[in-house]
Every structure is written in C-alpha cells, then in structure tokens.
C-alpha positions as CSV (number, residue, x, y, z in Angstrom):
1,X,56.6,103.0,-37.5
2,X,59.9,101.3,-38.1
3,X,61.6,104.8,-39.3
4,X,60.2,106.7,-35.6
5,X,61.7,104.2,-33.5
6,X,65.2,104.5,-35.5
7,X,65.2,108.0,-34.7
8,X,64.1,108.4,-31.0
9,X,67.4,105.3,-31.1
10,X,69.7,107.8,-32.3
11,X,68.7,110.9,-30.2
12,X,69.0,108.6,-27.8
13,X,72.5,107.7,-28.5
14,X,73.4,111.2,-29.2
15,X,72.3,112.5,-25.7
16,X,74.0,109.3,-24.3
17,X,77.5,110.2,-26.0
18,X,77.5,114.4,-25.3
19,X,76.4,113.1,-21.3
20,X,79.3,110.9,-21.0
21,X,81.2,113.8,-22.4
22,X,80.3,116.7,-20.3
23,X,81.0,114.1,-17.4
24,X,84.2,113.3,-18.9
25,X,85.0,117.0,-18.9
26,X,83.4,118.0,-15.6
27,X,86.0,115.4,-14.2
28,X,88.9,116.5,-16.0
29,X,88.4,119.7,-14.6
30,X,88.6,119.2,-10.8
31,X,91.1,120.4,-8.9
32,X,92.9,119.9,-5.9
33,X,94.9,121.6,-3.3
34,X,98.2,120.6,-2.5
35,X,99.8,122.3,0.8
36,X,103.5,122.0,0.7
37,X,105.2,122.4,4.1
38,X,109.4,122.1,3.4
39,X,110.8,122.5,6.8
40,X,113.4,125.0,5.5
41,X,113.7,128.3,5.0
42,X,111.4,128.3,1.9
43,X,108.5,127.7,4.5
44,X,105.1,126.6,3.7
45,X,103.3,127.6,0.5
46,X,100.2,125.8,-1.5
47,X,99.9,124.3,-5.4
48,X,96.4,123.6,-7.3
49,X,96.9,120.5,-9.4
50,X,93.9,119.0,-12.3
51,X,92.7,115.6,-10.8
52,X,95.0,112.7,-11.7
53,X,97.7,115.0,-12.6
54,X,101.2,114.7,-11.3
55,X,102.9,117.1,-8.2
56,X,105.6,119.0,-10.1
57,X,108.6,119.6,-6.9
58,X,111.7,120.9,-7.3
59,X,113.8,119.0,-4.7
60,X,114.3,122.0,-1.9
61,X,117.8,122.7,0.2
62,X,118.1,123.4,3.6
63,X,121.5,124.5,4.8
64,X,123.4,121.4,6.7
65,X,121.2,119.1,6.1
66,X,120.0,116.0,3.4
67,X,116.5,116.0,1.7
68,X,114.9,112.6,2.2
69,X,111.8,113.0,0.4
70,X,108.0,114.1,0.6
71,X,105.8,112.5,3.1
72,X,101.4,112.7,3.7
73,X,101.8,113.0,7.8
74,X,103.7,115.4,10.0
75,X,105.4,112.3,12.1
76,X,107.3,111.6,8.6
77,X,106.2,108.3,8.0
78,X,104.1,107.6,5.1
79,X,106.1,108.6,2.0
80,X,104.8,110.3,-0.9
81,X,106.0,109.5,-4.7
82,X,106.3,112.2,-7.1
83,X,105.3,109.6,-9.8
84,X,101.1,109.5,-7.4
85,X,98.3,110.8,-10.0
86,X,96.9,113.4,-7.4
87,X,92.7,112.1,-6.3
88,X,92.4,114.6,-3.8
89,X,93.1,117.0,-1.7
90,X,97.1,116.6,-0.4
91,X,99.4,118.1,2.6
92,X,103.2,117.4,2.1
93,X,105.7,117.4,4.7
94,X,110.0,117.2,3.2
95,X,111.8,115.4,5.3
96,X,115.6,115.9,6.1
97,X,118.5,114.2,8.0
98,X,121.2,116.9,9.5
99,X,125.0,116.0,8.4
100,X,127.7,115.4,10.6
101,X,131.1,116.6,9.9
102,X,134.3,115.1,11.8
103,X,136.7,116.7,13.2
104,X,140.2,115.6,13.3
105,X,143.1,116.4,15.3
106,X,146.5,115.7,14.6
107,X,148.8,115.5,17.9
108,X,152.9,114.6,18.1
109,X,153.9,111.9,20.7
110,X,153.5,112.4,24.1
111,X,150.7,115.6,23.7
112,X,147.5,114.5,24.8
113,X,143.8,115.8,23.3
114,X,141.8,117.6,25.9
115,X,138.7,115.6,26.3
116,X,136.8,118.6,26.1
117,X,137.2,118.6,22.8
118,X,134.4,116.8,20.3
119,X,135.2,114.8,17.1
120,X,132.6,115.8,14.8
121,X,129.4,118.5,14.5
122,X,126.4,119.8,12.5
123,X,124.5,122.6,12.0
124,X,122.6,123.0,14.9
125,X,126.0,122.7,17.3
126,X,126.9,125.6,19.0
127,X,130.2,127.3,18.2
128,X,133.4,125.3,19.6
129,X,135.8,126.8,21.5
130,X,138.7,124.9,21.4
131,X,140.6,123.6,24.6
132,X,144.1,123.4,24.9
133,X,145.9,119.9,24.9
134,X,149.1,119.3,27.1
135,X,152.6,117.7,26.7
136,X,154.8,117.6,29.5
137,X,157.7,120.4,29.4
138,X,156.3,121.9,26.0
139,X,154.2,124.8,25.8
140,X,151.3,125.0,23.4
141,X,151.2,126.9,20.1
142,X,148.1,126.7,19.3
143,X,145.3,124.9,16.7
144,X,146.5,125.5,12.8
145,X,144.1,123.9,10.1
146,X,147.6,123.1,8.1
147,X,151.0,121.6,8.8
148,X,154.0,121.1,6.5
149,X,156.1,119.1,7.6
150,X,159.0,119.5,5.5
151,X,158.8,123.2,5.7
152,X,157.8,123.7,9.4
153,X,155.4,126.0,7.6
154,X,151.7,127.0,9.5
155,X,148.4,127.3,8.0
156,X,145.9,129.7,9.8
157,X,145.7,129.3,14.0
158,X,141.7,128.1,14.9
159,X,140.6,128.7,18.6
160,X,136.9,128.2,17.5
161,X,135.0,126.2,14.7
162,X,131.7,128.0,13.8
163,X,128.7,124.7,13.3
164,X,128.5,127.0,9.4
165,X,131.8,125.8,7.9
166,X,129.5,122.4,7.3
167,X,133.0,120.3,6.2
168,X,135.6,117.9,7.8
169,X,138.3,119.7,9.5
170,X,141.6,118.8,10.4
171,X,143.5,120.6,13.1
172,X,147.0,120.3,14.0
173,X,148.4,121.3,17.3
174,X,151.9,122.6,17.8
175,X,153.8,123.0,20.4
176,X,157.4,124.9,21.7
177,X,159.9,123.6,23.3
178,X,162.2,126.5,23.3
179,X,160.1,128.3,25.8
180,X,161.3,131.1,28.4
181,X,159.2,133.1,31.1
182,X,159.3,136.5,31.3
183,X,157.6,138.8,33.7
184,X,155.2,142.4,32.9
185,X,155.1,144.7,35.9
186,X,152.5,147.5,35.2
187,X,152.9,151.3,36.7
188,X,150.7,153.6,37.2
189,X,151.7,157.6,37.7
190,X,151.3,159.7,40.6
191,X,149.9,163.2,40.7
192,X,153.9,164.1,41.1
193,X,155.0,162.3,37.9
194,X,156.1,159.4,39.8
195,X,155.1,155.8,39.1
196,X,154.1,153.0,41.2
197,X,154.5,149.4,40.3
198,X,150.8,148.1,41.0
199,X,150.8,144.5,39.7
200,X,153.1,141.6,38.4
201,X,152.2,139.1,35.5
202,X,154.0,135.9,34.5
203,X,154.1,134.6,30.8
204,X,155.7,131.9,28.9
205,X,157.1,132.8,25.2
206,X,159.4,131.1,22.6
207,X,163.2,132.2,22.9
208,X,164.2,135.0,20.3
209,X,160.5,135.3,19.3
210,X,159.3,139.1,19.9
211,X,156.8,139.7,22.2
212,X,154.0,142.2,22.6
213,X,152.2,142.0,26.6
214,X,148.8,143.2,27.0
215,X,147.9,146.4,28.3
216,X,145.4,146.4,31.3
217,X,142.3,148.8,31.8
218,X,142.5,151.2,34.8
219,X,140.3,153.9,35.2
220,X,141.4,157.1,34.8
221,X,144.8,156.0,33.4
222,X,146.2,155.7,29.4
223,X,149.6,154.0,27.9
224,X,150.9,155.5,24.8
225,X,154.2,153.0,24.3
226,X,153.8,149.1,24.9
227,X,157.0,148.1,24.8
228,X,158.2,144.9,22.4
229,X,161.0,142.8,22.5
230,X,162.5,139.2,22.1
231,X,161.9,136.8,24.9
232,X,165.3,135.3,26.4
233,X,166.4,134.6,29.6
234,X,164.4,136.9,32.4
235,X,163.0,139.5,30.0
236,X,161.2,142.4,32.0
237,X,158.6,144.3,30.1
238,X,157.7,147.6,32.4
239,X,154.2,149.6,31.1
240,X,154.2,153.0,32.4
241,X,150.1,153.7,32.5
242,X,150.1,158.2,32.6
243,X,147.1,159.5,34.4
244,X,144.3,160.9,32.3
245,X,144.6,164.7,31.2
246,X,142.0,167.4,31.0
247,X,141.6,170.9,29.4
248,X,140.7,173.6,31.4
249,X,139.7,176.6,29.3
250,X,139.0,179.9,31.0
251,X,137.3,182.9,28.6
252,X,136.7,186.4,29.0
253,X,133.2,188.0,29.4
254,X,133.3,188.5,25.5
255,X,133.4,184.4,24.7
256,X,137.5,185.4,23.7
257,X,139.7,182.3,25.5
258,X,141.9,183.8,27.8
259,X,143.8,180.7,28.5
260,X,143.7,177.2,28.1
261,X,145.4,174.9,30.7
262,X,146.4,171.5,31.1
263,X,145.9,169.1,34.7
264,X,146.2,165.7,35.2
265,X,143.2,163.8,36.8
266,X,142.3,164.8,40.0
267,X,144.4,167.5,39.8
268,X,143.6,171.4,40.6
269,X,143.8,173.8,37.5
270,X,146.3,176.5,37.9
271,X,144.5,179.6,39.6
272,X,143.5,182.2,36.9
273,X,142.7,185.7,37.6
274,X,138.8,186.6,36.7
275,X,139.7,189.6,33.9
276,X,138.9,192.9,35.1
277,X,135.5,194.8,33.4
278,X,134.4,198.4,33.6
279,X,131.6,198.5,35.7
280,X,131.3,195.4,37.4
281,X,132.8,193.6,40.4
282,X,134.5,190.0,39.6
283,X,132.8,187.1,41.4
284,X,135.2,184.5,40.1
285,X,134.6,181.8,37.8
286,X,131.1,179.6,37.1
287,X,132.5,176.1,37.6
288,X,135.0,174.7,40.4
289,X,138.6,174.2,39.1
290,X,139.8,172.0,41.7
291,X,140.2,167.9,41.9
292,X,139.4,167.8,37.9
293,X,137.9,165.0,36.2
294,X,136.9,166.1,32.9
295,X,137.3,168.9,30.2
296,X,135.9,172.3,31.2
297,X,135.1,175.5,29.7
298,X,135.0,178.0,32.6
299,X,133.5,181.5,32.1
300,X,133.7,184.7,34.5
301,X,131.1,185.6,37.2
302,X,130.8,189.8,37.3
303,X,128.3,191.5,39.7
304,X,127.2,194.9,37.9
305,X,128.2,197.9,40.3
306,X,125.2,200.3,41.2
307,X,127.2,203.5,41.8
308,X,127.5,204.1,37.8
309,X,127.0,207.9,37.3
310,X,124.5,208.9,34.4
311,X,123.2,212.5,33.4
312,X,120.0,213.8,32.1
313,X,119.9,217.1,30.5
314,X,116.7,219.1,29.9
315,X,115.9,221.2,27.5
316,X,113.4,223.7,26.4
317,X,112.5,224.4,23.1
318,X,110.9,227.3,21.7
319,X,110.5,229.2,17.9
320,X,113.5,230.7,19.1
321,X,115.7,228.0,19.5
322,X,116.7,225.0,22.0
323,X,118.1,225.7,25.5
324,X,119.2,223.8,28.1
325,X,116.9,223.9,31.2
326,X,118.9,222.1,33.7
327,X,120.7,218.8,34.5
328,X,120.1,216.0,37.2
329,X,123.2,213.5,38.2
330,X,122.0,210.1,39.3
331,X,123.3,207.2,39.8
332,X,122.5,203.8,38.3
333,X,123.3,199.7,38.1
334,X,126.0,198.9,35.1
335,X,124.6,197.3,32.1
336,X,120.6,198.5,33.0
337,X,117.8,200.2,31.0
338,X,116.4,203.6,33.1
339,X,113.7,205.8,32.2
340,X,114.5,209.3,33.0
341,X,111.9,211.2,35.4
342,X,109.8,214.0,34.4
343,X,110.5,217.0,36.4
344,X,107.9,219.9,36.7
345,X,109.1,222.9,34.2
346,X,107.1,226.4,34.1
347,X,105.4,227.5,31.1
348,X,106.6,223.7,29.0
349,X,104.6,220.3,28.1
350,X,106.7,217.0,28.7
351,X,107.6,215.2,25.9
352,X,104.6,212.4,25.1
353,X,107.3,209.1,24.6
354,X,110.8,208.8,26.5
355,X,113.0,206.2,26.1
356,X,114.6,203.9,28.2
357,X,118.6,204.4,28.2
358,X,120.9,201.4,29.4
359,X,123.3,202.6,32.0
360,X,127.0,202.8,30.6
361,X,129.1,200.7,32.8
362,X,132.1,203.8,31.9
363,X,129.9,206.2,33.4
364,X,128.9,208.1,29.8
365,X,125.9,207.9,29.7
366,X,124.0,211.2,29.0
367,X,120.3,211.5,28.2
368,X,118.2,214.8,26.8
369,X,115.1,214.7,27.6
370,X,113.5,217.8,25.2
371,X,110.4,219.8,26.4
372,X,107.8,221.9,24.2
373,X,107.8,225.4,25.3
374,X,104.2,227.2,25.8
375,X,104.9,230.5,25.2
C-alpha cells in the first residue's frame, strides 16, 4: 500500500514540474507588436519583440531638428524608456525640437539694419531675401559672409540665406563712399538704320570701378555689344538694340535655292522674279514676302499651259512589214497623262492595251499607237 501511494506522489510531481514548464515556455514565447512612428523621413514601420524583452532603437535623425526621445501617445507626453521589459502590445511616437540658428550682422557706424531683416531661423523658414540697410551719403555694397579688415579683402556677397545651411551666419555689410552716377540711354533701330533713344536709366557706381548696364528685352529687337567702362564723373553708356533679321529663301521649281535674302523685321523682301519653266505660266510665289516677321522658305506657283502640242502616229502592221497609217496633232495640258483615241482603220484590229502618255511640257511628245493588220 505504502509503495502505490509513493508512486502516484511522484507522477504527480512529475506532471506538476513538465506543466509549469510548458507554461514557462508557452510564456516565453509571446510576442508583441511594436509600431514605431519617427516623424522623419524614415516614416512609420513595425518591430515584433518576445514578452519582457527590451525595444532595440537606433536613435533616428531628422534634418534641422534634435531627437528628444520615444513616447506611448501622439500628444508627446508620456515617455517611453528604452531600458521598459516590453508586456504588451506598444505604439511609439519620436519626439523632436527644431534648431534655431542666429544670424548676425556686422554694420560700421552710422549704417542702420533694415528691420526687415530676422536674427535667427530653422528649417522650416522660408528662404530670406535679404534687405538692404542704409547709411547716409554711402551707397550699399552688398551682404559678404567674410570681412578682413586688415586686407579690405571680401568673402562671398549673400542676398538670400536658404532655411538648409542649418548654422550661425555672420554677414557683413559694406558700403562705398566713392560713389558716382552715371546714366544708360537705350536705342532702338529704325527700318532705315537709324536709332531712336527710347528710355533713360539712372545708376550709382564706385569711381574707377568698370561697369557692365543691363540690357533690356524689347520685342523684336537684339544687342550684340554692351558696352563697359569705368564709372567717373557723368559716364554715358548708349546700347544700340538692331531690329531682328530674317531669311527669306526663294527656290526653283526643282527644290534648287535660287536666292537667299536678308530683311529686317517688318521689312518687305526684295522682289524676286518667279524662274521661267517650259510649259507653264508663273503665278508668283506661295507665301507673301512683304512686312516680314519670321524666316521663310518661298517656292514658285506655275499654272501648266494647255496649248502643248503632242502627236500620235498610227501604224499598221502586216507579215510584210510596219507602215505608218496616219498622224493626228492635238493639243494637251503640260505635265498630264492622255490616252490616245482609237480611230476606225479598214481591214486592222486596235491594239487590246494603250498607254497613257504624260504631255511634254517642250511639246515632244510623240505616241505610236500600232494596229494588227487583217489581211
């Protein structure tokens, strides 16, 4: 009795031990999701992770901005430790705080900033365009992001600070006060070659520095010389702005050019004879040469005369030989195809096929027409 009972003990203890087992690895082997949103380019992307097991994230970047940690709700206020054993199911959100960059500017005595102008940035401000300050009797220079003073040496000129440079910036403004004003008068050409002064500009420049104006857009006018030279004392630069020129290119009936000629906008192309052709009457050109505003390619207009004088000959042929029956002279249009007409002829059969013949615009053209004798 006593050896039984010791034995259903021990099954019993061995079924207790392999239950608490099988439990202990049922439970080791749940899973949870982890949904990992970073709030950067990266985007959103998901992580499976064993039950009491630790979130392995690489800290993420995000262009302009400071990571500030992982955090359980989308309003960014209960934080999430990397060192949490992981008891269910998880959604992260990173957080991040944008940097601000300043922006410095260096001015000599007297100048004052435009207030247009903002002292620091980030990523998400748009582009800068950078405003002109003022000192009485000076001119402005411009915005350089380096100044040597001992030198008198410039950096590089900013006149806008893109939100990607993501540092401190320090800009220095410089100013002239060796200035001069000088004056560009713009002329445009008439259709005789003259010019016309049409508008008046007036600039400031430093003394002695060279100077380059801008041209001006006009339709249907071109420069081909600005001018440059030093600024001093009532400097004058004069652009000459030539009208716009055109081809006009005449060819013969056979695609050859016959001539090719220049005109100015607006202009009438200088008459051209159509080319004479054998055969035809010229009709004169397919496009109109006159006020021109654009390249052309002008071809000939013929109408094909229909007096050209053709000949059929008809002939008889017999075991003795081939002789010639009579002949018909017609006329036809230049450049045609004509069939020639059967004509009645004693003692012959017509011929089964004729061709069609194109009328020579020279007048040559000759056609037999052969018929089988019967006799």
């Amino acid at each position: 009795m006593k050896k039984t009972v010791l034995t259903v003990s021990l099954v019993v203890s061995v079924l207790i031990i392999f239950v608490v087992a099988v439990i202990g690895i049922l439970r080791s082997n749940i899973k949870y999701s982890v949904s990992i949103n970073t709030y950067n380019d990266e985007g959103s992307y998901n992580l499976t992770v064993r039950k009491n097991d630790y979130v392995v994230l690489q800290t993420p970047s995000k262009t302009g901005y400071t990571f500030l940690g992982w955090y359980t709700n989308e309003t960014l206020t209960t934080e999430f430790k990397l060192d949490t054993k992981v008891n269910s199911n998880l959604k992260l959100y990173g957080k991040w705080e944008i940097n601000t960059y300043s922006i410095t500017y260096v001015l000599d005595s007297n100048s004052v900033n435009s207030s247009s102008n903002p002292t620091s940035y980030n990523a998400s401000t748009p582009v800068i365009v950078l405003q002109n300050p003022t000192k009485p009797s000076s001119v402005f220079m411009g915005w350089y992001d380096n100044y040597n003073t001992e030198t008198s040496t410039l950096g590089n000129e900013v006149t806008i600070i893109n939100p990607l440079e993501l540092k401190d910036i320090v800009l220095y403004a410089i100013f002239s006060d060796y200035y001069a004003s000088y004056t560009v008068e713009h002329y445009l050409e008439n259709s005789n070659g003259t010019y016309d002064i049409t508008e008046v500009e007036h600039y400031a420049g430093l003394i002695g520095f060279v100077s380059t104006p801008e041209e001006k857009q006009y339709p249907n006018y071109h420069i081909d010389n600005i001018p440059s030279e030093k600024v001093g004392s009532h400097t004058i630069f004069r652009l000459y702005y030539d009208l716009d020129t055109y081809y006009v290119r005449y060819y013969n009936y056979d695609n050859s050019l016959l001539r090719e000629v220049l005109v100015k906008h607006n202009e009438d192309s200088l008459v051209v004879l159509v080319p004479f052709r054998t055969g035809y009457i010229a009709d004169g050109w397919d496009k109109d040469t006159t006020n021109v505003v654009s390249d052309l390619n002008v071809y000939p207009v013929y109408i094909a005369r229909d007096d050209i004088p053709y000949i059929v000959n008809y002939y008889i042929t017999s075991e003795s030989g081939t002789v010639l029956y009579t002949t018909s002279y017609l006329i036809g249009t230049a450049g045609e195809f004509v069939f020639p007409i059967y004509i009645e002829i004693p003692d012959a059969t017509k011929p089964i096929n004729i061709d069609s013949f194109l009328v020579s615009p020279d007048g040559t053209t000759v056609i037999n027409v052969y018929y089988i004798s019967t006799l």
